[in-house]
Structure formats: C-alpha cells, structure tokens
ZAFI-192409 format. One record per residue (C-alpha): residue in three letters; x negated, y negated, z negated; residue number from 1. Coordinates in steps of 0.05 Angstrom, whole numbers, plus 32768, in hexadecimal, padded with zeros to 4 digits. Layout:
<rec residu="Ala" east="X" north="Y" up="Z" num="NUM"/>
...
//
This chain:
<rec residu="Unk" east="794A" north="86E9" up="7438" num="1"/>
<rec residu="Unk" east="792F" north="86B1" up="7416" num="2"/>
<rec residu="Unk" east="78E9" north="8686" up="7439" num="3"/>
<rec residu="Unk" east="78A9" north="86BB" up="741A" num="4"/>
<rec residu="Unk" east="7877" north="86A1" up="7447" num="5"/>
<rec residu="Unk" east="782C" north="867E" up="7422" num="6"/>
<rec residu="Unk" east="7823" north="864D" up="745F" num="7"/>
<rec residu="Unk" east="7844" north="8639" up="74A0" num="8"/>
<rec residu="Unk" east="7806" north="8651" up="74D6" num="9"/>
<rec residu="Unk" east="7837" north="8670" up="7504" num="10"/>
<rec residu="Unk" east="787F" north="868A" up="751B" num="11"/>
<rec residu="Unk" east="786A" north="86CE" up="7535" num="12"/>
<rec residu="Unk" east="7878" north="8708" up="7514" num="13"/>
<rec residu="Unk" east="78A3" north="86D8" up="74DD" num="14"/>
<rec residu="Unk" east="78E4" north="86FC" up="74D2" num="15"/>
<rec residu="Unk" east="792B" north="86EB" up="74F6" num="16"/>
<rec residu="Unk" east="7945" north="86D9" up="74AC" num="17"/>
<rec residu="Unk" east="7909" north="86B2" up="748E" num="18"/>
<rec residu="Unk" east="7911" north="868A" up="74D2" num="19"/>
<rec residu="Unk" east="7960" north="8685" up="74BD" num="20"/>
<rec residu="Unk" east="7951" north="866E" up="747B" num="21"/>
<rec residu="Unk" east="7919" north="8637" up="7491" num="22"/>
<rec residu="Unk" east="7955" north="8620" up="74BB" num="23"/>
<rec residu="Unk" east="798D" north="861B" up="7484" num="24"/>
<rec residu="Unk" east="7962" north="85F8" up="7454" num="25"/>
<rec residu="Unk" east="794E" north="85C3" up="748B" num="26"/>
<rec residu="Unk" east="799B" north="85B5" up="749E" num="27"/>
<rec residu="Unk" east="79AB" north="85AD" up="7451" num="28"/>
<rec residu="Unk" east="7966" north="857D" up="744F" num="29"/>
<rec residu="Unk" east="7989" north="855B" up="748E" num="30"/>
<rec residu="Unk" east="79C2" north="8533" up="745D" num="31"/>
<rec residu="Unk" east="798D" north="8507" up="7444" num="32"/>
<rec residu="Unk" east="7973" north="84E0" up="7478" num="33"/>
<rec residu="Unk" east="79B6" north="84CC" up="7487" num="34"/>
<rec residu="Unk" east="79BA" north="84AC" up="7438" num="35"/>
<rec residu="Unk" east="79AE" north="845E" up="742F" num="36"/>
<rec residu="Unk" east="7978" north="847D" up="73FD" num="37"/>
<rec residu="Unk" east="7951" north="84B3" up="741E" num="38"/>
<rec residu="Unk" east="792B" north="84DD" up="73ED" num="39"/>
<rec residu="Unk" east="7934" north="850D" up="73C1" num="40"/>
<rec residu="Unk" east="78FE" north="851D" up="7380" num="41"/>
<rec residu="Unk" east="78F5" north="856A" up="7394" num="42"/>
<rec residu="Unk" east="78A9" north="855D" up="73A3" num="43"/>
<rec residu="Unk" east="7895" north="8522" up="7375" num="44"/>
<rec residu="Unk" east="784D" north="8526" up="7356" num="45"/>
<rec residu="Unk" east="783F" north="8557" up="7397" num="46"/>
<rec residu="Unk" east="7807" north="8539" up="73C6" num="47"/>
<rec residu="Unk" east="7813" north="854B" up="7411" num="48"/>
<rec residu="Unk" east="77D4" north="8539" up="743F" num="49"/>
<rec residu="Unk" east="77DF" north="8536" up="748E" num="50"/>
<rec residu="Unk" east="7794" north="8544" up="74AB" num="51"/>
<rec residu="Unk" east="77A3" north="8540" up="74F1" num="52"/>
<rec residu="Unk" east="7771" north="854A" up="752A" num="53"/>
<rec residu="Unk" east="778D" north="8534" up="7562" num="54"/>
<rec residu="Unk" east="77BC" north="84F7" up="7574" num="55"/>
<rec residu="Unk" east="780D" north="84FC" up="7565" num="56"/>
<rec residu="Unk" east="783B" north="84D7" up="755B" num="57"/>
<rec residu="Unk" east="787F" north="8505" up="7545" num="58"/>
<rec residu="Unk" east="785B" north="8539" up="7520" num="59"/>
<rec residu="Unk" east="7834" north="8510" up="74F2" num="60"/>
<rec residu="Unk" east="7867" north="84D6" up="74E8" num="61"/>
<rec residu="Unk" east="789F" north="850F" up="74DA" num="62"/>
<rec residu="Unk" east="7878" north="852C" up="74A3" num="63"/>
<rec residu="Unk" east="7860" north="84F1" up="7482" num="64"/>
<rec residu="Unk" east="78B0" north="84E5" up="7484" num="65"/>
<rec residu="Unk" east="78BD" north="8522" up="746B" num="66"/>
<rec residu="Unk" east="788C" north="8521" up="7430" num="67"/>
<rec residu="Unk" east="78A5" north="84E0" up="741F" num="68"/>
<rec residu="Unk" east="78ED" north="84EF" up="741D" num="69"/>
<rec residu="Unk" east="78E0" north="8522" up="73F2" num="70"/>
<rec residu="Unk" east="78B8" north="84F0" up="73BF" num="71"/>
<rec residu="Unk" east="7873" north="8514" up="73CC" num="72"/>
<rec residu="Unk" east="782E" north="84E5" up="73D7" num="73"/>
<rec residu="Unk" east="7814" north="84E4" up="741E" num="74"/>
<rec residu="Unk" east="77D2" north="84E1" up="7437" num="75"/>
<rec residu="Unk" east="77C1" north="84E3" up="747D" num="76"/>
<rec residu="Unk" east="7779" north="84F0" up="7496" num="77"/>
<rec residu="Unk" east="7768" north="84F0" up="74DA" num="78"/>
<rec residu="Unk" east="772E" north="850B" up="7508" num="79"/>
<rec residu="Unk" east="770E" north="84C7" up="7516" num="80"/>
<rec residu="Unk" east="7715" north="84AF" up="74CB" num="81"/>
<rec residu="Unk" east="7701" north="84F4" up="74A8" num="82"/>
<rec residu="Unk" east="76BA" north="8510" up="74A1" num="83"/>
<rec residu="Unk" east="76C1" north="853C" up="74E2" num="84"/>
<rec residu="Unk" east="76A7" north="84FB" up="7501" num="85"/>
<rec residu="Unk" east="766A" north="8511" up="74E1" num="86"/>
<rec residu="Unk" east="7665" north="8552" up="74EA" num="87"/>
<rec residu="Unk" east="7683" north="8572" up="74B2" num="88"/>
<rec residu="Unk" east="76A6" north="85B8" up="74C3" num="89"/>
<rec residu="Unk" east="76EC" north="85C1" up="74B5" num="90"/>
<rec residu="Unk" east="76D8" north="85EB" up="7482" num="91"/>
<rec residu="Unk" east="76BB" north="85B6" up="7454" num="92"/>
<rec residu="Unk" east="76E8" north="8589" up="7468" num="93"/>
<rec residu="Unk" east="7726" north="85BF" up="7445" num="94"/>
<rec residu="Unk" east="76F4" north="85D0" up="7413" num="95"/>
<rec residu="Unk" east="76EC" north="8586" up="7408" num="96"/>
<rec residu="Unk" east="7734" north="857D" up="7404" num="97"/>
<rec residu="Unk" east="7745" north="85B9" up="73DD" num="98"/>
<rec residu="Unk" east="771A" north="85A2" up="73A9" num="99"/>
<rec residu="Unk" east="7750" north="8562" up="73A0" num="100"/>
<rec residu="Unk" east="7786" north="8590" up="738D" num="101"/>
<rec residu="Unk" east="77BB" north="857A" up="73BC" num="102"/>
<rec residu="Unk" east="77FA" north="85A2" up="73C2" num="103"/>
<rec residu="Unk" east="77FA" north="85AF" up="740F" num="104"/>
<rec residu="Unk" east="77D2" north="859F" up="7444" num="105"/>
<rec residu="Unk" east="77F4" north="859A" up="7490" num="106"/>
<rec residu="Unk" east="77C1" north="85A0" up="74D2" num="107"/>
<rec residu="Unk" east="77B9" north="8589" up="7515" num="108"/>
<rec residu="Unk" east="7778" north="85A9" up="7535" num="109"/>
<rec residu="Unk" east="776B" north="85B6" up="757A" num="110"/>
<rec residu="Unk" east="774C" north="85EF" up="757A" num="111"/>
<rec residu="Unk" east="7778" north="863A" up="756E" num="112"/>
<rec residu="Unk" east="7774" north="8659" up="7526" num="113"/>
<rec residu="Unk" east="775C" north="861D" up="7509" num="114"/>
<rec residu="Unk" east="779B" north="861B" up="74D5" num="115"/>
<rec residu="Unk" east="7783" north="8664" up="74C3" num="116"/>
<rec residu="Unk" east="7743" north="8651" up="74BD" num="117"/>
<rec residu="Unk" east="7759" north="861D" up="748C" num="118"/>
<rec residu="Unk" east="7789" north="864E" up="746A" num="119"/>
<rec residu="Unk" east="7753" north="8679" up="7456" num="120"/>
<rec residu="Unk" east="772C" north="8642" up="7429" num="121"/>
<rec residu="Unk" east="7764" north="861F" up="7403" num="122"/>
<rec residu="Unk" east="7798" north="8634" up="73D8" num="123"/>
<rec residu="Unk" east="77D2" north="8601" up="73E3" num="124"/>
<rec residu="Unk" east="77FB" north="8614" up="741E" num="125"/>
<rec residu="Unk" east="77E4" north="85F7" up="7468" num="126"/>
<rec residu="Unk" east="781C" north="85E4" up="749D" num="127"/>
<rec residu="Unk" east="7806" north="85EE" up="74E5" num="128"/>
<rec residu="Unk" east="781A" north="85B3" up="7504" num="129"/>
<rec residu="Unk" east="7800" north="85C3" up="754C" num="130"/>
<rec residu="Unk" east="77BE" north="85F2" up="7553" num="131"/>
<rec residu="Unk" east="77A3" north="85EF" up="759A" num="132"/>
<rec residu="Unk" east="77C4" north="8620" up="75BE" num="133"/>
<rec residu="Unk" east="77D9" north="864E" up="758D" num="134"/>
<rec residu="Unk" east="781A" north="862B" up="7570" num="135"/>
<rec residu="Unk" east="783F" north="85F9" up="7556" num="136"/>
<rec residu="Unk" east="7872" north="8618" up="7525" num="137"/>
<rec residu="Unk" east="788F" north="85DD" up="7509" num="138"/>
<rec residu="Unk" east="78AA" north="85C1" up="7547" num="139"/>
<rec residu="Unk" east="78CE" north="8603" up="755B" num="140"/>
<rec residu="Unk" east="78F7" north="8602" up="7523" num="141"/>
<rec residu="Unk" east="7908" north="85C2" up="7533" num="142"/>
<rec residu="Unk" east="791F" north="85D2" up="7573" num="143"/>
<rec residu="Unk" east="794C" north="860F" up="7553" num="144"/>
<rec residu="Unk" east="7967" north="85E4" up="7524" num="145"/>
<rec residu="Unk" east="7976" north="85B7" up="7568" num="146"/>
<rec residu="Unk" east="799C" north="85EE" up="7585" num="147"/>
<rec residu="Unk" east="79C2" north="8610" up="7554" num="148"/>
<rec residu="Unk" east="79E1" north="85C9" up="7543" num="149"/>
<rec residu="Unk" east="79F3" north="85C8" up="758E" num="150"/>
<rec residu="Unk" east="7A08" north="860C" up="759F" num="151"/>
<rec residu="Unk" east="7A19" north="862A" up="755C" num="152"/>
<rec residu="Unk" east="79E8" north="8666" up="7564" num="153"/>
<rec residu="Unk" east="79A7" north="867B" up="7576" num="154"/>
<rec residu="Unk" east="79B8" north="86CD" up="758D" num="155"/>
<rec residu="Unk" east="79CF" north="86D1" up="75CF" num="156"/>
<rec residu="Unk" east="79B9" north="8693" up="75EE" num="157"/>
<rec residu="Unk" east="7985" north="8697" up="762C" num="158"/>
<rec residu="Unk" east="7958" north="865A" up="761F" num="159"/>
<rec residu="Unk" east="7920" north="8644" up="7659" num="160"/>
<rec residu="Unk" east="78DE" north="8627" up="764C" num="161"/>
<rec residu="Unk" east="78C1" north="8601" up="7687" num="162"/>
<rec residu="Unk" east="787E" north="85E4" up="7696" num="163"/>
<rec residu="Unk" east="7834" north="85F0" up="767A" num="164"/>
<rec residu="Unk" east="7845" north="8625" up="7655" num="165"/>
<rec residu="Unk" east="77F7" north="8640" up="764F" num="166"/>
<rec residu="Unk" east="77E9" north="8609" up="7628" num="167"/>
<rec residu="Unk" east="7824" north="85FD" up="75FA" num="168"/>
<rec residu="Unk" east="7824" north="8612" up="75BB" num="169"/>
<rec residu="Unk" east="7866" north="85F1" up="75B6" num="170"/>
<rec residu="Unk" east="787E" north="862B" up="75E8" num="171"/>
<rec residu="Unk" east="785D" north="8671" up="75C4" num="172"/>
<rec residu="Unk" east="7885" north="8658" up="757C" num="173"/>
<rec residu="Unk" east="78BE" north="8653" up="759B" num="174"/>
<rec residu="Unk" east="78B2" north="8696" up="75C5" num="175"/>
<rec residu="Unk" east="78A8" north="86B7" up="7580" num="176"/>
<rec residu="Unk" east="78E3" north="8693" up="755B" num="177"/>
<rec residu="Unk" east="7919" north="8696" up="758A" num="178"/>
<rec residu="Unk" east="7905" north="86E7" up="75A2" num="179"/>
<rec residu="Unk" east="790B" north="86F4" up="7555" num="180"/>
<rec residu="Unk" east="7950" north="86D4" up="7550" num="181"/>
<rec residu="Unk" east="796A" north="86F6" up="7592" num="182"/>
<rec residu="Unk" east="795F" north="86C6" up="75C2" num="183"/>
<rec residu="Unk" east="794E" north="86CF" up="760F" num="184"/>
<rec residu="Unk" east="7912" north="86A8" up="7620" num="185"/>
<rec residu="Unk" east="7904" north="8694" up="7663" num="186"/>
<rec residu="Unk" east="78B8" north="8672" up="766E" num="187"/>
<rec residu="Unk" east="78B5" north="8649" up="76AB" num="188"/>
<rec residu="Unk" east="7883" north="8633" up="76D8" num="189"/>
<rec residu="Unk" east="7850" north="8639" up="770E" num="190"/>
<rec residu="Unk" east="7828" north="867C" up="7706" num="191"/>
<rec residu="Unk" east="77E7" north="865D" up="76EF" num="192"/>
<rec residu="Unk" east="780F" north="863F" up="76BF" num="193"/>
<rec residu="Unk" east="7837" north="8673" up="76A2" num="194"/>
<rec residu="Unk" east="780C" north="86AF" up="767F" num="195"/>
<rec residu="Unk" east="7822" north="86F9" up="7698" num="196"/>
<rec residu="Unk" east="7806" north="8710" up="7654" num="197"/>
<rec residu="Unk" east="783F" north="86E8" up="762C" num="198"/>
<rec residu="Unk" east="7875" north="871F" up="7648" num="199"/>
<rec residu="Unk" east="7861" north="8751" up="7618" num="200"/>
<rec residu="Unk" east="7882" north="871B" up="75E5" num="201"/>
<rec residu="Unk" east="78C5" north="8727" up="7605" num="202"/>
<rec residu="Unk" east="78BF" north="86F2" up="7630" num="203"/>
<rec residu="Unk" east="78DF" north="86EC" up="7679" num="204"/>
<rec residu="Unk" east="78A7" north="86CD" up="76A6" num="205"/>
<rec residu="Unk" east="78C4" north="8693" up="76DE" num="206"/>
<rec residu="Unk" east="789D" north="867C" up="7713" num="207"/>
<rec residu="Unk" east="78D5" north="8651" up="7736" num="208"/>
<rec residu="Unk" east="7903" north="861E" up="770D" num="209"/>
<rec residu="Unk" east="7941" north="8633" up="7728" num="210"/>
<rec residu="Unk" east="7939" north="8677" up="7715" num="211"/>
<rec residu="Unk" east="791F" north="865B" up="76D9" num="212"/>
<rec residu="Unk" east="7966" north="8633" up="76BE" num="213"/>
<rec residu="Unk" east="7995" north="8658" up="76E8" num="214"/>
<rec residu="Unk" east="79CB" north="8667" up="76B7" num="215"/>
<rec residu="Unk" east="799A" north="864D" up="7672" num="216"/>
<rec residu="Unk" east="79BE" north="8639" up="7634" num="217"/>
<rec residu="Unk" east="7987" north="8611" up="762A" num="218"/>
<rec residu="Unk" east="7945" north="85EA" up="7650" num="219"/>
<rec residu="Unk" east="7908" north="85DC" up="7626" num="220"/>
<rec residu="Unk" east="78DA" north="85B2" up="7653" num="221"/>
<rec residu="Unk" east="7895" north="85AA" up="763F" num="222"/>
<rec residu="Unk" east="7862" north="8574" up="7643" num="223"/>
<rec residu="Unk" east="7831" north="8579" up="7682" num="224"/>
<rec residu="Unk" east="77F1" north="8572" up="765B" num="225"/>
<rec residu="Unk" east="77D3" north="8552" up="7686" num="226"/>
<rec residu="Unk" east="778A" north="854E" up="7663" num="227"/>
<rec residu="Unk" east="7781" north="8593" up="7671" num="228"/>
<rec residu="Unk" east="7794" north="858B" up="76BF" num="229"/>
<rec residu="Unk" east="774C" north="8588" up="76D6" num="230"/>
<rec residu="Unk" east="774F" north="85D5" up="76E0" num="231"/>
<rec residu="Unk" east="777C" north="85CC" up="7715" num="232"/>
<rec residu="Unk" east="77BB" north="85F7" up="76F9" num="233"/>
<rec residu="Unk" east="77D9" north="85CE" up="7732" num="234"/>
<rec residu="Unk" east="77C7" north="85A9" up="7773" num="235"/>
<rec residu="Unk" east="77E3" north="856A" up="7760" num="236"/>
<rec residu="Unk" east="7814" north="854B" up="7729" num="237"/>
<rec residu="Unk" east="7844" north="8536" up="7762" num="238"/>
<rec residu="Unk" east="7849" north="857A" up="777B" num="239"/>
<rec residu="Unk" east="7850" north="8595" up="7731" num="240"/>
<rec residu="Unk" east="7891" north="8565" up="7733" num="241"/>
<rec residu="Unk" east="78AD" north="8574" up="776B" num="242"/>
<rec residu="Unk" east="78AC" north="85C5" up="775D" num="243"/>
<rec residu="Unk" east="78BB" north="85C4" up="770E" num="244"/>
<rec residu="Unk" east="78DB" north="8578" up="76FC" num="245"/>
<rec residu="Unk" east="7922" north="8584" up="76D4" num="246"/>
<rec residu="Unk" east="794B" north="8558" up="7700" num="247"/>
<rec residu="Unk" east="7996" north="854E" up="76FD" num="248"/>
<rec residu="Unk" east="799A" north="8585" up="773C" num="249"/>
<rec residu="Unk" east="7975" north="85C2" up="7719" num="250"/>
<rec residu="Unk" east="7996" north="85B2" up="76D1" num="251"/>
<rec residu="Unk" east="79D8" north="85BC" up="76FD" num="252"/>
<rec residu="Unk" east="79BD" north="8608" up="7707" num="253"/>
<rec residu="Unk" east="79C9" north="8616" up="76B3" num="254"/>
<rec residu="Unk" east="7A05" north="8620" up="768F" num="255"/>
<rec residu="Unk" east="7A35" north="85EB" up="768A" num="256"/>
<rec residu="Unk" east="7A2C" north="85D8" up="763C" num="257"/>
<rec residu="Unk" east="79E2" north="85DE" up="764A" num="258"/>
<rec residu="Unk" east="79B1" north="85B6" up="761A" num="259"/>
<rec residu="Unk" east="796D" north="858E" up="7629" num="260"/>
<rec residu="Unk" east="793A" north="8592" up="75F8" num="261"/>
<rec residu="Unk" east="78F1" north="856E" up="7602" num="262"/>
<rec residu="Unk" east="78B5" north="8570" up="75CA" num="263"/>
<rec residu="Unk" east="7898" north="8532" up="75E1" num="264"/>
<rec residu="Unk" east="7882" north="8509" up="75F9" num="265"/>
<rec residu="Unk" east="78A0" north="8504" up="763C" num="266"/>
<rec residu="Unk" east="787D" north="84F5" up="7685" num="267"/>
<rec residu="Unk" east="78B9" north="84DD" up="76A4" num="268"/>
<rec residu="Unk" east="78C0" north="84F0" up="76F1" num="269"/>
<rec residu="Unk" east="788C" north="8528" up="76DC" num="270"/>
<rec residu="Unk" east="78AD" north="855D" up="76BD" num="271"/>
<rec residu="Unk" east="78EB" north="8545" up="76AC" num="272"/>
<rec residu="Unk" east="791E" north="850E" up="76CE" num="273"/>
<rec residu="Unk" east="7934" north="84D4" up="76AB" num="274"/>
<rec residu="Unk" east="797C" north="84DB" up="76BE" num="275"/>
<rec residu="Unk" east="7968" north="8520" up="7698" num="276"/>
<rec residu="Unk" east="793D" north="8504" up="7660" num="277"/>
<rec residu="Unk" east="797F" north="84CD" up="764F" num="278"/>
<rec residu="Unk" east="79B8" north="84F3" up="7665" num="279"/>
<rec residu="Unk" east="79ED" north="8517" up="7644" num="280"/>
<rec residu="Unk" east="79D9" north="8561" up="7642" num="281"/>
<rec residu="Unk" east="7995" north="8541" up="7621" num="282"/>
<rec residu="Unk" east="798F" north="854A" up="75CE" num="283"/>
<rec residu="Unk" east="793D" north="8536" up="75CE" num="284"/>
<rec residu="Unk" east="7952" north="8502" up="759A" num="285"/>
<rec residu="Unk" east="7970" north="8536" up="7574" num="286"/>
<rec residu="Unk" east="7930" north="855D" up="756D" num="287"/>
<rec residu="Unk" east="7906" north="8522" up="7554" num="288"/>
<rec residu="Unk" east="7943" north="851E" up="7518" num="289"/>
<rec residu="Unk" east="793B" north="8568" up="750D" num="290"/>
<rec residu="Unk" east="78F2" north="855E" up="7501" num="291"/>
<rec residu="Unk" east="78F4" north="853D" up="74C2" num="292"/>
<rec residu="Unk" east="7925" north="8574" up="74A7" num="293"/>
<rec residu="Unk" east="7904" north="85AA" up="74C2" num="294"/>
<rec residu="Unk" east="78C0" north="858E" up="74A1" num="295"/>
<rec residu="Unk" east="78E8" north="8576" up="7463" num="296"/>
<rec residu="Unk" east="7904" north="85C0" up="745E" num="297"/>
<rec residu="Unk" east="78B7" north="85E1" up="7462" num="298"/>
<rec residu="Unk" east="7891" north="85B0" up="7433" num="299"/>
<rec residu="Unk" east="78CC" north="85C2" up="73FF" num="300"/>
<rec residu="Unk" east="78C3" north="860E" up="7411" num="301"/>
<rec residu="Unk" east="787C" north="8617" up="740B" num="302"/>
<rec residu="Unk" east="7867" north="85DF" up="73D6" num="303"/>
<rec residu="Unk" east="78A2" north="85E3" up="739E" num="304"/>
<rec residu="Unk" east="7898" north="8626" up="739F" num="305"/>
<rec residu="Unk" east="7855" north="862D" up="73AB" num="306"/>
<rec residu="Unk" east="7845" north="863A" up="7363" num="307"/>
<rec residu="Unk" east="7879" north="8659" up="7349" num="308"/>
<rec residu="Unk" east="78AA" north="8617" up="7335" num="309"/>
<rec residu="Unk" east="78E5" north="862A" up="7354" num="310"/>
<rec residu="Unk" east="7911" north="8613" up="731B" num="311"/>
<rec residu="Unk" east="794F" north="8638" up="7334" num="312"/>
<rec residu="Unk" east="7974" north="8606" up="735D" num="313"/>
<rec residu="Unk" east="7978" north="860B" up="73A8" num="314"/>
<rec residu="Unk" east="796C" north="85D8" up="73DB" num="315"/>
<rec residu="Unk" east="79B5" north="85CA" up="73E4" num="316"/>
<rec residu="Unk" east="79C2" north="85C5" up="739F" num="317"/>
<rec residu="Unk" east="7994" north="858C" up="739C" num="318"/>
<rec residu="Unk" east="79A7" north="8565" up="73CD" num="319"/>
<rec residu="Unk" east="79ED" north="856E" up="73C8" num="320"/>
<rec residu="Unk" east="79F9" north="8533" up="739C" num="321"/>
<rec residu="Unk" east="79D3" north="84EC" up="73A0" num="322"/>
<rec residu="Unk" east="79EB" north="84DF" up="7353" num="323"/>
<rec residu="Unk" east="79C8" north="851E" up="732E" num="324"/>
<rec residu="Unk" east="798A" north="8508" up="7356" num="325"/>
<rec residu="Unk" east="798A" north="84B9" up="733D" num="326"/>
<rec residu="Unk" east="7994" north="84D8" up="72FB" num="327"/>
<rec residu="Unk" east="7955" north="8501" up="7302" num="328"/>
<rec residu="Unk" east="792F" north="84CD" up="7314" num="329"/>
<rec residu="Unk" east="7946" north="8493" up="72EA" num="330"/>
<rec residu="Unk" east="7969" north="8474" up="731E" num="331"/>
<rec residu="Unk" east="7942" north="8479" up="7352" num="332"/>
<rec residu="Unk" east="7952" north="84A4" up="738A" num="333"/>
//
C-alpha cells in the first residue's frame, strides 16, 4: 500500500502498511547522506517552513536537513521571532502563511491539537513535529526505522517504554505505531506517571522497572521533563533515579541482543546511566541518523505528491544513481 495520507498529525489509527511504506522510502532516502554530494532535486522550487514553538534542537535541525537534501527552500520561524509575540493566534499566523503559498508547513506547538487546528486552515500538508502531549509522529518512525535495522523486524518483538510516560508524546506514537505493526508494548513507570486509560491502546502498564525490561527486545527511555515536575509526579528526582534509572544491572534483566534507544536529550544519572547511554547495546546515535531519512522520506511523500506530480518514478529509482541526478540538474547534485 502506497503512503495516502494529506498530512502527518498523527500515527494512530494509520495503517500497519502505510507505516511499512513510510519506512521503505526512508531506508532508500538513507543512501544519500552517506554521498560526498548529499541532495537529490526531488523537491526543488518546493518551499518547506519549520514554525516551531518551542525549543529543539534534533527535530528542527533534522528537517531543515532534510528539506535541504532534497533541494527544497527552508524557512524557519520561531515563537519569539513570529507575530505570536504579539498576540496573533495561530490561526492568522497559518492563514498568514498560507497566503505565501509554501509547499508544507512542519509544527512544534505546545499545546494538543494544535497541528489539527492548523490543518484545517491551509491547504499544503502540515507535519506534526511534537504537539504537547498528543504526539510526535515523526520521531516514532524514526525509532522503527532504528529497530528494524537492528533486529530485522518489528512483529514479535516486546519493546518497553520507561519514564514520564503522561507527558510524552514521544511514547503514545510509538504506542500506536508499534501496536499496529504487532509489537508488544510495555509503558514503564511510577503510577502517577503511567496513565491506566492508555491500556485500552493495547498497552501493558509497569509500575516497577524490572518487570518493566525483564525479557524486552527493546528499552525506550524517555526524558524526565522536568519543567512539568512541580506537580509532584514524584517526591524527589533522586528517588525517581534510584527506582526507574536504566543502569547496566536492570538492562542485564532483557534479552541478550537487547537495544537502547533514547529521544533526547539525555539527563545522565537521571533516567538513564552513562555506562548505558555510551555502551554497546546503545543505538541513540542511530536514531538521530534515522531522523533525517525518516523526515526526508515524509517531505517527499506528502509534498511531491501533494498535487498530483508524481511523475511515475519511485523514491528508489531516484536515488539509485548519483549520475542521472547530475544530469537533471546540470551538474549539480
């Protein structure tokens, strides 16, 4: 089944083998960055702008990578530097935009919905790039592409979550993605921390890390955010640690080829060990490469065929050789 979806708001209720196809495009898209010339002219004359709300440093760099590699114009706008400063709704600010014809728009917001919001009152498709709580598709996929390098397959494998999973939208797109593709999915953490109603996803609910990675194909650890601590999820960040750090011991408790993924960024000591973070079962580095594919894969998706101009040839077919491409483009890659 070939990609069908308008914009990227979300993973849930996306099917197994539009997931699967988002996936095989990114690994073809994943040649290129190893090139000494890295881009390819499948989005030139395309405008990409990265409107980002809140502070990153992956996410946004990654898809201004991304765009670029694929020969598309970047624009990034941020929160402190856009008219929101002002007061202008978000809205007027996508109205505003919409009305400078770009070719996709990709949003950080901090409040839930807000990528729907925008989806409703522009016609070029909108990436969520991290909505509040909600989700955070792009860096799931990431972190599939991650494992299936590693492990050859998504179906089968048990895969734990562990840490604030109430606020991590990093955590529900994955939930969603990985259930779809036949996953296990363990989320880990203490009970104020871990939402009872996210069971009726599939989910297995953990309120002790052992339990937790006991036998786990693979640990996702997840950021403590910690400026949303001040309603106490948790007496202390020391006794967070202590209870729910990945140390050397606990990953000991998972399967033997077990693999460590992170988001980012890390608290070291926090939730995760260094030995841990650095060691060999660790493929965090990994994801960050992934990122730019995955994103690659998407803005190729949803803007070249966002109207229709699809000229026939697949993603692999156009990467597949550097020379076709420097003859396309006059000799430059």
């Amino acid at each position: 089944m070939a990609f069908t979806q308008r914009h990227l708001l979300g993973l849930e209720g996306v099917p197994a083998a539009e997931i699967t196809s988002i996936l095989d495009t990114a690994a073809s898209f994943k040649e290129i960055s190893e090139r000494d010339i890295k881009k390819v002219p499948a989005l030139r004359g395309k405008t990409v702008i990265n409107l980002f709300y809140e502070s990153s440093t992956r996410t946004r760099t990654s898809f201004e990578i991304a765009a670029k590699r694929l020969s598309a114009d970047t624009v990034n706008i941020s929160a402190s530097t856009s008219s929101a400063s002002k007061g202008e709704t978000l809205a007027d600010t996508a109205r505003n935009l919409e009305a400078m014809r770009p070719d996709a728009i990709v949003v950080r917001h901090p409040a839930s919905g807000a990528c729907h919001l925008l989806a409703r009152h522009v016609s070029c498709p909108i990436l969520n790039a991290g909505d509040g709580c909600h989700e955070h598709p792009t860096q799931a996929l990431l972190d599939l592409l991650t494992i299936r390098e590693h492990l050859g397959r998504l179906e089968g494998l048990t895969v734990a979550i562990v840490g604030d999973i109430l606020h991590s939208r990093v955590a529900r797109s994955n939930l969603h993605a990985l259930r779809a593709l036949g996953s296990t999915v363990r989320l880990v953490g203490p009970p104020t921390l871990v939402p009872r109603d996210l069971a009726a996803f599939g989910a297995e609910l953990h309120t002790e890390l052992a339990a937790g990675v006991r036998d786990a194909d693979v640990v996702m650890m997840l950021r403590i955010q910690r400026e949303r601590q001040g309603a106490n999820f948790f007496p202390t960040l020391d006794e967070y640690s202590q209870y729910f750090c990945l140390t050397e011991e606990a990953v000991r408790l998972a399967k033997p080829q077990v693999i460590i993924l992170h988001p980012g960024p890390l608290n070291r000591g926090l939730e995760i060990a260094s030995a841990v973070a650095d060691g060999p079962y660790s493929v965090i580095m990994d994801q960050v490469t992934n990122g730019v594919a995955v994103r690659m894969a998407l803005l190729y998706l949803l803007v070249a065929r966002s109207k229709g101009e699809e000229s026939g040839e697949t993603a692999a077919e156009m990467i597949g050789d550097a020379e076709p491409v420097r003859r396309r483009t006059g000799g430059r890659a």
